[in-house]
C-alpha positions in Angstrom: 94.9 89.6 109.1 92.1 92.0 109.3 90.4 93.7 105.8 91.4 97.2 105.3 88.2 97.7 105.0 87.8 97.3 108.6 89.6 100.0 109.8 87.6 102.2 107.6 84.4 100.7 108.6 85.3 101.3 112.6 86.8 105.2 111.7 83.3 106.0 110.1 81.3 104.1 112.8 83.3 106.7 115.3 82.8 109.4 113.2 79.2 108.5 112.6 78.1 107.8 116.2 79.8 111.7 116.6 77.2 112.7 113.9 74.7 111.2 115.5 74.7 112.6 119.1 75.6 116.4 117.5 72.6 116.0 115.3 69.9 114.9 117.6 68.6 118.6 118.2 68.4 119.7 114.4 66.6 116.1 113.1 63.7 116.6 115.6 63.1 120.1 114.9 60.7 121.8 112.6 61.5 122.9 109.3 62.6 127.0 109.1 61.6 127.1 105.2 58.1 129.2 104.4 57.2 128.8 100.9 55.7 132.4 101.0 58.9 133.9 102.2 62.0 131.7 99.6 65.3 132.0 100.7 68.2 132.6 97.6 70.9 130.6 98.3 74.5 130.8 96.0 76.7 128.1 94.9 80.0 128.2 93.3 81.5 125.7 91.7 84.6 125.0 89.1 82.2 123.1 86.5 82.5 123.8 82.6 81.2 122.4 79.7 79.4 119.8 79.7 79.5 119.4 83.3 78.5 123.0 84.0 75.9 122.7 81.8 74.5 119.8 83.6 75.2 120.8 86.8 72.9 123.7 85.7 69.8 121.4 84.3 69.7 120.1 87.6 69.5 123.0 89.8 66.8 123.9 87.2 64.8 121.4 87.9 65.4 121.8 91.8 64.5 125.5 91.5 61.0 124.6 89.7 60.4 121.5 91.9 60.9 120.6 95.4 62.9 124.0 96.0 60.0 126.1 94.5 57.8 124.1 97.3 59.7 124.1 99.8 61.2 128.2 99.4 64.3 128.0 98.1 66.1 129.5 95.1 69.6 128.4 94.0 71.8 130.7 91.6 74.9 128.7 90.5 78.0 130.4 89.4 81.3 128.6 87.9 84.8 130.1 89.1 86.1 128.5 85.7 88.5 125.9 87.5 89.7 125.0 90.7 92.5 127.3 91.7 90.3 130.1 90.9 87.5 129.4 93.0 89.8 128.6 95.9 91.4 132.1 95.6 88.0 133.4 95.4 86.3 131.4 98.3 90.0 132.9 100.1 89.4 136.1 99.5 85.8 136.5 100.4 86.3 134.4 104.0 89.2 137.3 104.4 86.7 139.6 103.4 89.3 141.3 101.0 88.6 144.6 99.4 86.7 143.7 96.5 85.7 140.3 96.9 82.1 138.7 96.7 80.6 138.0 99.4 81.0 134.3 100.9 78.5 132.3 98.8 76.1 129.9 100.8 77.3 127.0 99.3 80.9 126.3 97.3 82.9 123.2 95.9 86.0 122.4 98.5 88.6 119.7 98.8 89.3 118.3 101.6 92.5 120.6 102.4 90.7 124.2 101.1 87.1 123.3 103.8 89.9 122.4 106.5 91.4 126.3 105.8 87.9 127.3 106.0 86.8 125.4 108.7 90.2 126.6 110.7 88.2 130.7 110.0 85.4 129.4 111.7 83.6 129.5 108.2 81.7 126.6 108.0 78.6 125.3 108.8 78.3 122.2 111.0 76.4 119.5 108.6 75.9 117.7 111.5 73.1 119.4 113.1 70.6 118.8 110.2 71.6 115.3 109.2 70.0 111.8 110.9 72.1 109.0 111.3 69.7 107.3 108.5 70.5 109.8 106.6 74.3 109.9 107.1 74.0 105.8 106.8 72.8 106.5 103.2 76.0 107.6 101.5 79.4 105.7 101.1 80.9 105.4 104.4 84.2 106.7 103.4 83.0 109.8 101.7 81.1 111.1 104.8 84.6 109.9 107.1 86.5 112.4 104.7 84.1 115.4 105.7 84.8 114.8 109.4 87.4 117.4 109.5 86.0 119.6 112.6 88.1 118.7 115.8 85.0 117.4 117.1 84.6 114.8 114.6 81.6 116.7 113.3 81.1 116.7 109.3 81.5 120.0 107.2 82.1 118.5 103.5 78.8 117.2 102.2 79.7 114.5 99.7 77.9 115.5 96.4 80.3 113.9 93.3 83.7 111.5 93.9 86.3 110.0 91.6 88.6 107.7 91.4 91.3 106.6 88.8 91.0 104.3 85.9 93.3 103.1 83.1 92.2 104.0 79.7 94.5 102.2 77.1 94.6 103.3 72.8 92.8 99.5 71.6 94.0 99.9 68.1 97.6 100.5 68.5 98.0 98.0 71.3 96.6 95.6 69.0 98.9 96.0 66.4 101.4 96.2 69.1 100.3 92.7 71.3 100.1 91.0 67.7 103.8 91.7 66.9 105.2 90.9 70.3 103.0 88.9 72.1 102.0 91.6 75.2 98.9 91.0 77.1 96.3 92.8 79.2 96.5 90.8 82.0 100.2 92.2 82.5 98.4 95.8 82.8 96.8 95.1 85.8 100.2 96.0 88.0 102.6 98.7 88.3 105.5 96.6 88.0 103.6 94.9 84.8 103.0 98.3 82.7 106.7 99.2 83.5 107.8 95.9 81.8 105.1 96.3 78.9 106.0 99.8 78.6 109.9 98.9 78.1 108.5 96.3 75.4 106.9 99.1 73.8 110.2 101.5 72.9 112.3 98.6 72.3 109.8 97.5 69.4 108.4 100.9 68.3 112.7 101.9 68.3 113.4 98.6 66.2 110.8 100.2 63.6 113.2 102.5 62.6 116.8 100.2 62.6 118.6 103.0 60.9 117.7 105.6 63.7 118.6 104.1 66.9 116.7 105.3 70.1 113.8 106.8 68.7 111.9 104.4 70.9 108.3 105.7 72.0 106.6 105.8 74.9 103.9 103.5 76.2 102.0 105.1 79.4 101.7 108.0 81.4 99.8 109.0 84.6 98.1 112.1 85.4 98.0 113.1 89.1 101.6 111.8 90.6 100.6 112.9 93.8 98.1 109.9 93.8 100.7 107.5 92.7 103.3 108.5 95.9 99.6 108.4 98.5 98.0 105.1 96.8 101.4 103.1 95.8 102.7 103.5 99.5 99.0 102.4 100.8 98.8 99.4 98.8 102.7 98.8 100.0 101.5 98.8 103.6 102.5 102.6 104.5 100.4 105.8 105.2 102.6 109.1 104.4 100.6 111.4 106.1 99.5 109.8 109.4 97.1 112.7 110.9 96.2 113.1 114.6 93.5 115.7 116.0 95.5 117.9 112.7 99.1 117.0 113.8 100.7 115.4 111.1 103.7 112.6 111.2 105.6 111.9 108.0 106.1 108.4 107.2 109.0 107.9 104.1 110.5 104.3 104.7 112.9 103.8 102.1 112.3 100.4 100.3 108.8 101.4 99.5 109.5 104.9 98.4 112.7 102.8 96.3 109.5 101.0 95.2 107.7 104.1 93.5 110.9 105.4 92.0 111.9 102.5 90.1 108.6 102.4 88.7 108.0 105.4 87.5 111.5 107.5 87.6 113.2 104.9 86.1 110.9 104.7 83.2 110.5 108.2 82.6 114.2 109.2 82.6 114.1 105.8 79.6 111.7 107.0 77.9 109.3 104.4 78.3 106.9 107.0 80.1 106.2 110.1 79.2 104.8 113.5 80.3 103.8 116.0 77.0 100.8 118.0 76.9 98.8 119.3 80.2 97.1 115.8 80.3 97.9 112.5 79.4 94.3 111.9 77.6 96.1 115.0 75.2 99.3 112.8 75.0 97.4 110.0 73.6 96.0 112.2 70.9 99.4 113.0 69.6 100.1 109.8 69.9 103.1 110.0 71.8 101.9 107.6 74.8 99.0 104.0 73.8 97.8 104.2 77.9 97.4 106.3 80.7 96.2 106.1 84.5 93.8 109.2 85.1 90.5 110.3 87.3 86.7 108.7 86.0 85.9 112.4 85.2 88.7 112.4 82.7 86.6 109.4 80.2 85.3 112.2 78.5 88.2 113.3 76.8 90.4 110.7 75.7 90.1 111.0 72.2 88.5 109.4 69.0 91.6 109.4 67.1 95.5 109.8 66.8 96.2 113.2 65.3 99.7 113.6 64.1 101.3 115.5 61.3 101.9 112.7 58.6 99.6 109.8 60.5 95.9 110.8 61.7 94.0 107.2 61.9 90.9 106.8 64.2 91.3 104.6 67.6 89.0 102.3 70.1 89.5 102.6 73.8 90.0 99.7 76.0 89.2 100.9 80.0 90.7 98.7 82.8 91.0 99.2 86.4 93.8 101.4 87.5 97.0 99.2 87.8 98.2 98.3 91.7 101.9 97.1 93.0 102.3 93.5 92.5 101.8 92.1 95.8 99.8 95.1 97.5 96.7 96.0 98.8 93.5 97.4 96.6 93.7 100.7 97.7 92.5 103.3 95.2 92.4 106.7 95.3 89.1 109.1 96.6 88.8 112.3 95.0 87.1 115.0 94.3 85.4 117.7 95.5 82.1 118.1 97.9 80.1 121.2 98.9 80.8 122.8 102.1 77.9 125.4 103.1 79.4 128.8 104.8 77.9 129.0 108.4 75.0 131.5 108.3 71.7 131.3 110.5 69.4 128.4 110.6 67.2 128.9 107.8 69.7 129.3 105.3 71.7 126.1 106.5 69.0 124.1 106.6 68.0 125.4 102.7 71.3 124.4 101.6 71.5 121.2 103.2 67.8 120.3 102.1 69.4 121.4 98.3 72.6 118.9 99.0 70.6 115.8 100.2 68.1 116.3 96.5 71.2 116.9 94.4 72.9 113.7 95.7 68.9 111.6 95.5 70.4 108.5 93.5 68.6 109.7 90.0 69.9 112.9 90.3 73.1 112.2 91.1 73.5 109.5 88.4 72.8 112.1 86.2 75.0 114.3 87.0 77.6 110.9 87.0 76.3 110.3 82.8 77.7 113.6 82.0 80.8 114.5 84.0 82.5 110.7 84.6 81.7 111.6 88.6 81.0 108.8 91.1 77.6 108.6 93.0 77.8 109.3 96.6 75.0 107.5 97.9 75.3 103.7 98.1 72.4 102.3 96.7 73.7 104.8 93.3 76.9 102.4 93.2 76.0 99.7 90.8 75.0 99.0 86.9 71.9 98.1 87.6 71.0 101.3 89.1 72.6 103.4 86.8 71.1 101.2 83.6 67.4 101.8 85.3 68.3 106.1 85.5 69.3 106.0 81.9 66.2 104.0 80.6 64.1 106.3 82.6 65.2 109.3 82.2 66.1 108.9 78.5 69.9 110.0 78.7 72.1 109.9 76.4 75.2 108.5 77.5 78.7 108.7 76.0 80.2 104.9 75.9 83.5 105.8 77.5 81.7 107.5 80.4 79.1 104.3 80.8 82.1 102.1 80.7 84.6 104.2 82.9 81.6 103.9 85.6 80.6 100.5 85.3 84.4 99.6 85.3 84.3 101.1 88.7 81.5 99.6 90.0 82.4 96.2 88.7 85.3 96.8 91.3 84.0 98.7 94.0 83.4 95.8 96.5 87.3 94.8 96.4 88.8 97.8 96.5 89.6 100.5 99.7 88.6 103.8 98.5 91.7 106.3 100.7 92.3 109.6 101.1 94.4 111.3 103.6 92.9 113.3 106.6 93.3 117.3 106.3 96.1 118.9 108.0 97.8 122.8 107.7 100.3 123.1 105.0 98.2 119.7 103.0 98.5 121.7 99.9 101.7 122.4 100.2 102.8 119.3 100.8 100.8 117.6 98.1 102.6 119.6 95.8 105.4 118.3 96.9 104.2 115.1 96.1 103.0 115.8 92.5 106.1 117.7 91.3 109.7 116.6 92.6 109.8 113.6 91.5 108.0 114.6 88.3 109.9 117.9 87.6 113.5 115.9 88.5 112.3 113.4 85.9 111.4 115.5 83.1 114.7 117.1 83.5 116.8 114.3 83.6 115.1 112.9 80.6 115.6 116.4 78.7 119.7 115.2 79.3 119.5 111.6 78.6 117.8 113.1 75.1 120.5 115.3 74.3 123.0 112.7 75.0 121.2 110.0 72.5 121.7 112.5 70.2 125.3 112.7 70.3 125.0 108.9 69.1 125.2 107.5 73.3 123.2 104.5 74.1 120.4 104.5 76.0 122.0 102.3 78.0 124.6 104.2 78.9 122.8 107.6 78.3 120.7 106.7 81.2 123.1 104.9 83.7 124.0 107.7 85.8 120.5 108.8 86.8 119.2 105.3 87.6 122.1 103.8 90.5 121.1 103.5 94.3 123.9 106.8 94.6 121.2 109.2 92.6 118.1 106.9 94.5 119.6 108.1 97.6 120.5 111.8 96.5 116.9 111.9 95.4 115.4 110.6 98.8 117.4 112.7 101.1 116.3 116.4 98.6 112.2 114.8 98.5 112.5 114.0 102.7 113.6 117.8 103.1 111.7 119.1 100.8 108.4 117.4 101.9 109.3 118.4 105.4 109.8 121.8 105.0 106.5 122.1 103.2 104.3 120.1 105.7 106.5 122.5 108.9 105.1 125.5 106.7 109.1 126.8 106.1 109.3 126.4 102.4 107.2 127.7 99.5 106.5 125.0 97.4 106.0 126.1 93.2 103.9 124.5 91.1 
């Protein structure tokens, strides 16, 4: 049986032999840039904090380095988050009444450059990248920025994610030492859905006199991640994309799969869904572990803070949990820069700002701040990111040093996925992250109200979880995701 890996490896070798032969006229040619005459380039971006304010060192130091030598100026500008930028990138390709011009250079997923690139509003990357060059960066970062029908690449990789496990040490401890639960049973789905039933039975047994007041044990940001990644490690691709036509793929027992490990346990109670994040539903305390991006280290917190129990907590940070039995898929996210198609010299300037930002010291930098992946390969290790850190004298946060090194400790073992672009992608991927969610926050609300009337869980929760309701479910999700990847439904967040 062949690696996944392979098929990845012989999709970018494609792709990259494409890149090749469209960039042979641009690598040869001489540079358009005149130090005497700079060209101001704009970037937006969704940054904040922290990350903005890195984001902004470094094009700082760009601006009085190699950009003040080579003539270029970069002004960077945050859209505050990533739905806003989108409508703003929108509006300008439209060229709506009142809207900024197209910036040079903006932040784009995968389905928002495939929009663009659909306008014509894109630059071809191609044409100013080597196949050295191209070989530089993870293969399957540069694969996902081949979205031009002629294989050519438009997304320039800058910053990527992936998902982790972050887990509350203190109150697990407390936990494993009273019922004997271990770490080791964390590393699978099916294993955190056992652990996490442990969990309410023995926080509910706290309390004898108030029966099903059970808590919750783990939550996951991002369920469209869980229905993409737990049906590639189960052997099935939902989306299957050719030249942009897009062929659902829903087999039953696998999608039975997912639902029983995640429906199942939210309409019990043993998972649970609270504030916007589940990094903010650890604060509270209402859930000890969550499954989340590497960006989102940062903010799981330093302590429980509750109304009549505030204690400070230790992290633990594991590998993101996979189906018993599958593959080691995990998920590839987040966004690269797409540069607006211009004339020469301001491609090339925006291109020659991309390939510095992403230089492996630079874009470990960046990575010590915002939780963000390198892009190129040699930036993939410990090693490399412990020599950036002595060197450039950063102060690292602990949980972002160990949410990285957690990756790269894995990186060789696992297949990084994403699915290719497509029309309606976003629509669909809502789909994804909110039927099955919204359905089980509902059902929960019920199965609540009926504990209250002194019902047992047992029975409280019986008629949500037979293979009738499975089935019900299946046949409403199949339409619905249908409809949105057709284009003949509008899908609400």
């Amino acid at each position: 049986m062949n690696h996944p890996n392979n098929s990845i490896k012989r999709l970018c070798a494609a792709c990259l032999t494409l890149l090749l032969i469209f960039s042979l006229a641009g690598c040869g040619s001489k540079s358009p840039l005149d130090p005497n005459d700079p060209v101001t380039l704009t970037i937006w971006h969704y940054y904040n904090g922290a990350q903005q304010q890195a984001f902004d060192s470094l094009v700082e130091e760009f601006n009085n380095s190699f950009g003040q030598e080579n003539g270029i100026y970069v002004q960077s500008y945050s859209h505050g988050s990533v739905s806003d930028l989108e409508t703003a990138v929108r509006d300008a390709i439209s060229e709506k009444v009142g809207a900024d011009p197209i910036p040079d250079i903006f932040s784009s997923y995968a389905d928002t450059a495939y929009e663009a690139e659909q306008a014509g509003a894109l630059a071809n990357l191609s044409d100013y990248l080597s196949k050295d060059e191209l070989d530089q960066y993870v293969d399957s970062y540069i694969d996902e920025g081949c979205i031009a029908s002629d294989g050519t690449l438009r997304i320039f990789p800058t910053a990527k994610s992936t998902e982790i496990m972050m887990l509350n040490k203190t109150d697990w401890e407390a936990f494993a030492k009273a019922t004997g639960a271990k770490l080791k049973d964390l590393k699978t789905i099916e294993g955190v859905t056992d652990t996490a039933k442990a969990y309410y039975e023995w926080t509910d047994s706290l309390t004898p006199n108030v029966p099903g007041d059970g808590k919750a044990f783990y939550g996951r940001d991002a369920v469209a991640n869980y229905f993409i990644i737990g049906m590639q490690q189960l052997g099935t691709e939902i989306f299957q994309v050719d030249n942009g036509e897009v062929t659902l793929n829903l087999p039953k027992k696998e999608l039975h799969r997912l639902w029983e490990n995640y429906y199942i346990p939210m309409v019990s109670g043993y998972f649970g869904a609270y504030g916007k994040f589940r990094s903010d539903d650890v604060k509270t305390g209402d859930i000890l572990a969550y499954t989340g991006s590497t960006s989102s280290a940062m903010y799981f917190p330093d302590q429980v803070e509750q109304n009549d129990d505030s204690h400070p907590i230790e992290y633990i940070t594991m590998p993101a949990p996979i189906f018993q039995g599958g593959e080691k898929y995990a998920v590839q996210q987040g966004a690269g820069m797409v540069v607006s198609k211009t004339d020469e010299k301001r491609e090339y300037a925006a291109v020659e700002f991309l390939k510095w930002f992403t230089q492996a010291e630079n874009n470990l930098e960046f990575s010590c701040v915002s939780g963000y992946l390198p892009v190129l390969k040699e930036a993939n290790n410990a090693e490399k990111l412990d020599q950036v850190i002595e060197t450039e004298k950063l102060d690292v946060a602990p949980k972002t040093y160990d949410c990285l090194t957690t990756v790269f400790d894995e990186m060789d073992s696992l297949t990084l996925y994403t699915n290719k672009s497509f029309e309606n992608g976003s629509a669909a991927r809502k789909v994804l992250g909110y039927n099955l969610a919204d359905k089980a926050a509902e059902d929960r609300n019920a199965v609540v109200a009926a504990l209250q009337q002194g019902i047992s869980l047992e029975d409280a929760v019986a008629p949500y979880i037979t293979e009738e309701a499975f089935d019900a479910w299946y046949q409403s999700f199949y339409d619905a995701l249908d409809a949105a990847v057709s284009g003949n439904a509008a899908v609400n967040e």
